[in-house]
RODO-2510 file (C-alpha; in nm, 4 decimals, decimal comma):
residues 316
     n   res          X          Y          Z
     1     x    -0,0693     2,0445     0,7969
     2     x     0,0550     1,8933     1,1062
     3     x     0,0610     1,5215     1,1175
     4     x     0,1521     1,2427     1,3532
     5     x     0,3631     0,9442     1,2188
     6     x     0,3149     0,5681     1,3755
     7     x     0,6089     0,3238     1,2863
     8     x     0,9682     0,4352     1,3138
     9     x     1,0271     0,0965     1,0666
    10     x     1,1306     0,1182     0,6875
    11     x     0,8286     0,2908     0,5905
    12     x     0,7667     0,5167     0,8455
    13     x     1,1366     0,6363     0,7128
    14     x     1,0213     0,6521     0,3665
    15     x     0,7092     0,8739     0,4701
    16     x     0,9287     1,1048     0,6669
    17     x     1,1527     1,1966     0,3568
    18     x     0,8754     1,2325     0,1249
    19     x     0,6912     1,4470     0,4165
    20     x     1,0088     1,7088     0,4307
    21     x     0,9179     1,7855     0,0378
    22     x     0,5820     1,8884     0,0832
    23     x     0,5664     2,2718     0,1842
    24     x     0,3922     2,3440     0,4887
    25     x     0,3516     1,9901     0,5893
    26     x     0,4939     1,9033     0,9117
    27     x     0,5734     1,6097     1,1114
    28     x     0,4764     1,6889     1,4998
    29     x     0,4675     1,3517     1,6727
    30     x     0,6546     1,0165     1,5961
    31     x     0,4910     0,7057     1,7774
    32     x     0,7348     0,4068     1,8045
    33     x     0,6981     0,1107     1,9951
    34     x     1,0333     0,1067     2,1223
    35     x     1,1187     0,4447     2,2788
    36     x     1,4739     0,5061     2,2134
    37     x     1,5580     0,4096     1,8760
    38     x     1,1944     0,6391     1,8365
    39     x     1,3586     0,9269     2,0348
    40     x     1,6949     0,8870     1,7418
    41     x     1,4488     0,8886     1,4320
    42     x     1,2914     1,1770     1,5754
    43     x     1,6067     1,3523     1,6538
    44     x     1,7295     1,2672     1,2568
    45     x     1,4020     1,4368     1,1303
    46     x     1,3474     1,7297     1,4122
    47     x     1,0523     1,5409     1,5256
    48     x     0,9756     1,7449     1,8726
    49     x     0,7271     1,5195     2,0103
    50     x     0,7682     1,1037     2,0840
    51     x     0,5869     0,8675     2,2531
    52     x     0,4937     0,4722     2,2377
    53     x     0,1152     0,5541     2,3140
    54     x    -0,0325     0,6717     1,9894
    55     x    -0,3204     0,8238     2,2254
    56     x    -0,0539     1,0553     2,3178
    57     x    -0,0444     1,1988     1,9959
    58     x    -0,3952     1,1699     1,9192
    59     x    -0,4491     1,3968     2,1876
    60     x    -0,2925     1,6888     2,0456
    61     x    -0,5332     1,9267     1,8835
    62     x    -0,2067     2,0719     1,7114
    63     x    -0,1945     1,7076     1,5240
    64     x    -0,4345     1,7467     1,1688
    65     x    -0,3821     1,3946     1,0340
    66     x    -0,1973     1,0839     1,1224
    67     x    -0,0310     0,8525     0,8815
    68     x     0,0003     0,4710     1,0042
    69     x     0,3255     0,2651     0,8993
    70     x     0,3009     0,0057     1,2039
    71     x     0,2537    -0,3723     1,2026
    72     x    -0,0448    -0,5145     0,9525
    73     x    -0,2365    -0,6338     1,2490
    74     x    -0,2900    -0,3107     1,3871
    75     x    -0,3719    -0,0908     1,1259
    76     x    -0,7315    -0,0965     1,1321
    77     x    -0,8274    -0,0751     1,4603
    78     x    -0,5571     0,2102     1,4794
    79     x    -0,7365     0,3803     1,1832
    80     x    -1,0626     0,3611     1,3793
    81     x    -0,9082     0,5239     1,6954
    82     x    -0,7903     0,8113     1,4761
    83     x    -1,1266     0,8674     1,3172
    84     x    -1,3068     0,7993     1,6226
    85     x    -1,0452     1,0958     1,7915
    86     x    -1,1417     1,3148     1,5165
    87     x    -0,8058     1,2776     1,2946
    88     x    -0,7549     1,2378     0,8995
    89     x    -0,5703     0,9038     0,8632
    90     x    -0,3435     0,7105     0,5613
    91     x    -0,2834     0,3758     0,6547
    92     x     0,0206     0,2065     0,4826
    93     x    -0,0938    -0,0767     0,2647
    94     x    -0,2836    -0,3444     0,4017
    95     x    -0,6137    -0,1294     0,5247
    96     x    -0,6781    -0,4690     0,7223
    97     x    -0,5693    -0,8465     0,7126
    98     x    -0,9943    -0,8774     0,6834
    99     x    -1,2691    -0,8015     0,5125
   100     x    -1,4561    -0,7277     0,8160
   101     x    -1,1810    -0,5483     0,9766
   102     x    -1,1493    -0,3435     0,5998
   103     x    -1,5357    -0,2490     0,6134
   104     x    -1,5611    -0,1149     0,9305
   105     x    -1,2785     0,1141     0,8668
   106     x    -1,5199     0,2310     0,5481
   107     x    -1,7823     0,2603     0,7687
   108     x    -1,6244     0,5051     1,0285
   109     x    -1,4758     0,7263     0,7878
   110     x    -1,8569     0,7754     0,5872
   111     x    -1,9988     0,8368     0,9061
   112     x    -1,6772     1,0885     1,0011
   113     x    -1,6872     1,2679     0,6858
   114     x    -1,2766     1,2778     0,7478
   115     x    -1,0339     1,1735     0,5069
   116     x    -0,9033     0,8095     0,4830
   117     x    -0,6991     0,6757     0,2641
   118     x    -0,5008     0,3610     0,2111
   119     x    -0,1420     0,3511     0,1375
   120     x    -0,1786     0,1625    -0,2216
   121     x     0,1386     0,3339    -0,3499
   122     x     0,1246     0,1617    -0,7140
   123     x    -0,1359     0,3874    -0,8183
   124     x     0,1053     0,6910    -0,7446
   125     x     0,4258     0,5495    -0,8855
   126     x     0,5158     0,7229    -1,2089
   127     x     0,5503     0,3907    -1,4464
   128     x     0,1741     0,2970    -1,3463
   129     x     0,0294     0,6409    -1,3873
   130     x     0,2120     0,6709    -1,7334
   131     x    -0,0357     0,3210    -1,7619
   132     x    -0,3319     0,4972    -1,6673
   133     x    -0,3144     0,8177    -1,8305
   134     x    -0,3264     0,5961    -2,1237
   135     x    -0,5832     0,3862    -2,0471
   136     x    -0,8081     0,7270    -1,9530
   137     x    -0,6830     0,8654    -2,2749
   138     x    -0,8860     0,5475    -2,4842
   139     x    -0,4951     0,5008    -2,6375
   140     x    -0,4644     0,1575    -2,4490
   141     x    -0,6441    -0,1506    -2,3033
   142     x    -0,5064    -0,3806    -2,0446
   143     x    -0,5528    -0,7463    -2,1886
   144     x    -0,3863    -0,9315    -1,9057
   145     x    -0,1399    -0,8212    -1,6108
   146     x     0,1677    -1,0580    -1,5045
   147     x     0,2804    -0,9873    -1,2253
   148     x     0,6117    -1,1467    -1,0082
   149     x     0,6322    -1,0280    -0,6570
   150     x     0,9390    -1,1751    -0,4890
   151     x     1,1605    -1,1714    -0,1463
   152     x     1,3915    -1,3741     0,0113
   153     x     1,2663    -1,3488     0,3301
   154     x     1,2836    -1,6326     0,5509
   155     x     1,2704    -1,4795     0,8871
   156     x     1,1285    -1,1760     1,0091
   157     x     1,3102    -0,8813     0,8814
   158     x     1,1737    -0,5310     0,7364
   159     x     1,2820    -0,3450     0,4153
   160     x     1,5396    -0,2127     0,5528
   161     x     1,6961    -0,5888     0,6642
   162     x     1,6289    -0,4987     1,0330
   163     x     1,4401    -0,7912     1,2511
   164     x     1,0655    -0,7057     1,3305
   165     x     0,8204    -0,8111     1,5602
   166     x     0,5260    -0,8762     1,3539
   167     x     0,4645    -1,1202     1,0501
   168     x     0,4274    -1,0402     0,6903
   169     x     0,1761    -1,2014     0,4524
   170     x     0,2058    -1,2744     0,0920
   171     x    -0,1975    -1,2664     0,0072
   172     x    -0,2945    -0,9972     0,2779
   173     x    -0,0193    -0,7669     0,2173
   174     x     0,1571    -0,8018    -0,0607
   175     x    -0,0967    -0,9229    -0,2949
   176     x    -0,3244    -0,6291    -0,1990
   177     x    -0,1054    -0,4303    -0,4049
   178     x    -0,1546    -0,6469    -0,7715
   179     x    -0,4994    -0,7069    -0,6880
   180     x    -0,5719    -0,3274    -0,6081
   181     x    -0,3763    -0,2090    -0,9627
   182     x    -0,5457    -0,4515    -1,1722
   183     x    -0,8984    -0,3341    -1,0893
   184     x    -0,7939     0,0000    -1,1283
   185     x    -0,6208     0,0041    -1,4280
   186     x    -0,9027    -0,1836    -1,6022
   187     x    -1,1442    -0,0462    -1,4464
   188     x    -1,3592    -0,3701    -1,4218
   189     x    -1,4366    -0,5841    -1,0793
   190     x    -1,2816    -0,9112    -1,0804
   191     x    -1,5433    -1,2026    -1,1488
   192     x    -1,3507    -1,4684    -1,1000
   193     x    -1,0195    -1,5735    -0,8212
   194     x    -0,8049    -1,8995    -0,7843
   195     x    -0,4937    -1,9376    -0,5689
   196     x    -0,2995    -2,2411    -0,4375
   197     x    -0,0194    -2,1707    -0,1786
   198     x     0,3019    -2,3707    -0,0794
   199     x     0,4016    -2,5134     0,2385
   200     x     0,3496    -2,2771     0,5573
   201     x     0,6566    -2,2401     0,7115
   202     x     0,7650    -2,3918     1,0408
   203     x     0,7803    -2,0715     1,2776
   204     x     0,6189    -1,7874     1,0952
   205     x     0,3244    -1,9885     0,9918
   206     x     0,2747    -1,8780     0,6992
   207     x     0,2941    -1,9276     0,3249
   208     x     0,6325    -1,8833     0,1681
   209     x     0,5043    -1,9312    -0,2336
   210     x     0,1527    -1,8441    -0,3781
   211     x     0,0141    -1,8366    -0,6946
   212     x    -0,2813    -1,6054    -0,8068
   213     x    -0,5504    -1,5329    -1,1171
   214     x    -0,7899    -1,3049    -1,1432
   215     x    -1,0982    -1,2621    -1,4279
   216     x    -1,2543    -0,9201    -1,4496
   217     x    -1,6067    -0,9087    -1,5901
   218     x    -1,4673    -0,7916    -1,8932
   219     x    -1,1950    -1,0707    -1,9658
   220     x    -0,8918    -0,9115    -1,8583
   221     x    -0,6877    -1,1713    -1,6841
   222     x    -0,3854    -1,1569    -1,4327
   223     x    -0,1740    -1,3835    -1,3133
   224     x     0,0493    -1,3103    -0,9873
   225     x     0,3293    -1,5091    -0,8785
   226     x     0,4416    -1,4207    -0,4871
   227     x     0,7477    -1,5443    -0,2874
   228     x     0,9533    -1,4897     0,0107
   229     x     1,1926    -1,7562    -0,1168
   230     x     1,3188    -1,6209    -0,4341
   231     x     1,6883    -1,5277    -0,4332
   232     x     1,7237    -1,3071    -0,7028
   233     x     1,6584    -0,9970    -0,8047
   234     x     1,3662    -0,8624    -0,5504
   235     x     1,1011    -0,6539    -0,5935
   236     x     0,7257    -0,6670    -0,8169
   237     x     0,7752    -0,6406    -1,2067
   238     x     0,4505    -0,6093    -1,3528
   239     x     0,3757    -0,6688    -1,7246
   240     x     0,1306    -0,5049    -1,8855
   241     x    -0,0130    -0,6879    -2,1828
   242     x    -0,2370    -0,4346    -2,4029
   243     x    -0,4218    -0,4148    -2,6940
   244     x    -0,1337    -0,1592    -2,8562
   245     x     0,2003    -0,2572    -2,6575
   246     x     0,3726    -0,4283    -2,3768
   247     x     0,4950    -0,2359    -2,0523
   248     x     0,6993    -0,3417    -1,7709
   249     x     0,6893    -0,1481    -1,4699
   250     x     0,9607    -0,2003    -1,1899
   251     x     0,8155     0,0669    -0,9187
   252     x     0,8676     0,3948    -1,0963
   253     x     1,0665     0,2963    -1,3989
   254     x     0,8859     0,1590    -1,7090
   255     x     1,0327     0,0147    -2,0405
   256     x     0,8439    -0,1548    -2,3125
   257     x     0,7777    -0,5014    -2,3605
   258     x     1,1247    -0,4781    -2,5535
   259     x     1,3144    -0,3312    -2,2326
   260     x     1,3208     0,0395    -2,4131
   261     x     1,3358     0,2944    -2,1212
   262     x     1,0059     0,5107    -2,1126
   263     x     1,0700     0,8482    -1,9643
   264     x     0,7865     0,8861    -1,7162
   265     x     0,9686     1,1936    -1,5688
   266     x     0,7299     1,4375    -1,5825
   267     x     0,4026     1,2418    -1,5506
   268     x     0,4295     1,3592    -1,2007
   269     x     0,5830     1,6183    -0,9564
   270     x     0,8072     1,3675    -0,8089
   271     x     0,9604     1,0343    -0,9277
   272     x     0,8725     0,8813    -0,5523
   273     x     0,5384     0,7175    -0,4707
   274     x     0,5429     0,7392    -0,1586
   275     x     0,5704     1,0842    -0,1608
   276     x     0,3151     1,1248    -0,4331
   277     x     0,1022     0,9270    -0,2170
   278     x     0,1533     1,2011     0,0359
   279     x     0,0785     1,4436    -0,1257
   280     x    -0,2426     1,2850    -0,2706
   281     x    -0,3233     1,2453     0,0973
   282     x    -0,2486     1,5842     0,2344
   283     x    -0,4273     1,7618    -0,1021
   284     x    -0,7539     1,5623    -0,0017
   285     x    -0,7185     1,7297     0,2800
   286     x    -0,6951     2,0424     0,1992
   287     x    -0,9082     2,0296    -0,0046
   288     x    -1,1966     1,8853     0,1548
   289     x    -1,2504     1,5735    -0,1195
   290     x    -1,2043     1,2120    -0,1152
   291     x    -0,8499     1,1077    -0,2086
   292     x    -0,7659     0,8495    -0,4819
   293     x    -0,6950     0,5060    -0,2921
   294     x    -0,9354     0,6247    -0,0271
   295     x    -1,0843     0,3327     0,1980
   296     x    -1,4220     0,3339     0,0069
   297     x    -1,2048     0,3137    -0,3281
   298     x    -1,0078     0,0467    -0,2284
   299     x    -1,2548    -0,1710    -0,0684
   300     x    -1,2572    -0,4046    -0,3577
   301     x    -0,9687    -0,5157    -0,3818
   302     x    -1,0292    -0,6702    -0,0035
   303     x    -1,3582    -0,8301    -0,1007
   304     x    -1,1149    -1,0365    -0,3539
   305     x    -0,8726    -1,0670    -0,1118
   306     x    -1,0852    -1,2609     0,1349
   307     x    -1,2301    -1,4735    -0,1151
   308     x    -0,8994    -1,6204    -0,2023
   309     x    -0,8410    -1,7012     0,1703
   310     x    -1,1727    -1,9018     0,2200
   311     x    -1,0668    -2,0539    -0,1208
   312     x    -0,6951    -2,1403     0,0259
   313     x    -0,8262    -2,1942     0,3508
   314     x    -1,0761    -2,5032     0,1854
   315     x    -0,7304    -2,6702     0,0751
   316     x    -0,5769    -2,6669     0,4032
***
């Protein structure tokens, strides 16, 4: 499986060491926008091919797939040029920063027939599949979510604490990921949305607190609290409030409601998401069926997403 890699940032990192565990996949283009600190990734990963034209690598017919970690503003019409040239593509969470955007992506990959999938990595970290497996097992019902996602980020800088060039977004982004997990871990659609946002900051123009609840049609409830000005620990803790227990899930470790450690160690081949998510991606593949967090599968959680911007948008 030969794949092409956008976004020499913090995640494109991340994808490139979960990529070098997955036999017989194969990195065989990096596309950064800048192209000497692309040329030094590449040379760190023996990455033969670089460019800062992701047409370059698109026209390779040795490239099978192409996984997307740039900038949220270009992800999907960059997902539409690699269906429209014929290639697989993951896209790193958000699909889009639209619903429009988000369900024309859907549209191009039905009418493809070519694997898309969307980089919602909760659904592949260990501590939520432990969830799941669960859930699917009839041994648990969510009752209501809690969810803190917080940063201190109050200028433009990546994961990594390097500056970017391109904004983040609290509901379009980061939200994305709570609203995704709830749906899917209940399995219900949410009914029912209300958020109120905080001041938009000066220069980045955008909100630095939000607030969020969601209603399924079944009652479940979740409440998501989101922050670049928090300056503490960082991260999303989720709670899981069920009908028999209390989980807390901190990316791939889980404890109870009572901070006991649950081993989730060998729910999975790997303790990384990312590279579970990978894996997930390059299976689907293979294997000629739709992955899980394909576009189509995670189109939901975008319909929700852009009804809580019209709502914040009417209090602006």
């Amino acid at each position: 499986m030969k794949i092409a890699l956008a976004g020499g940032g913090a995640f494109g990192e991340k994808h490139l060491d979960g990529l070098k565990k997955i036999d017989g996949a194969e990195v065989v283009s990096l596309i950064g926008r800048r192209l000497e600190p692309t040329q030094a990734l590449a040379d760190k990963y023996g990455v033969g091919h670089v460019t800062t034209n992701l047409a370059d690598a698109l026209a390779m017919d040795a490239v099978d797939a192409v996984i997307l970690c740039t900038p949220t503003q270009m992800h999907a019409s960059q997902a539409l040029q690699c269906l429209e040239a014929g290639k697989h593509v993951e896209v790193e969470i958000p699909l889009a920063d639209s619903l429009a955007d988000a369900q024309a992506v859907v549209k191009k990959a039905e009418e493809t027939g070519l694997v898309a999938m969307c980089g919602h990595t909760r659904r592949f970290n260990p501590s939520h599949q432990y969830v799941h497996n669960k859930i699917k097992a009839g041994e648990l019902n969510v009752q209501q979510m809690d969810v803190q996602t917080y940063f201190f980020r109050r200028s433009n800088m990546n994961a990594k604490g390097e500056p970017r060039s391109w904004t983040d977004h609290l509901l379009w982004h980061h939200a994305a990921h709570t609203v995704d997990l709830f749906q899917y871990q209940t399995g219900e659609r949410v009914v029912a949305c209300n958020a109120v946002e905080g001041p938009h900051h000066p220069e980045l123009g955008i909100a630095m607190d939000m607030s969020i609840q969601l209603k399924t049609e079944g009652g479940k409830l979740c409440t998501l609290s989101l922050s670049f000005n928090n300056d503490g620990p960082l991260g999303t803790f989720f709670r899981y409030i069920c009908d028999n227990g209390t989980y807390i899930a901190r990316y791939d470790d889980l404890v109870t409601g009572r901070e006991k450690p649950v081993d989730v160690s060998k729910v999975d081949v790997s303790m990384n998401g990312i590279e579970l998510q990978d894996r997930e991606f390059i299976a689907a593949i293979r294997e000629g069926r739709q992955p899980n967090s394909s576009v189509a599968d995670v189109l939901p959680c975008y319909e929700v997403l852009h009804a809580l911007d019209e709502k914040l948008a009417a209090q602006r």
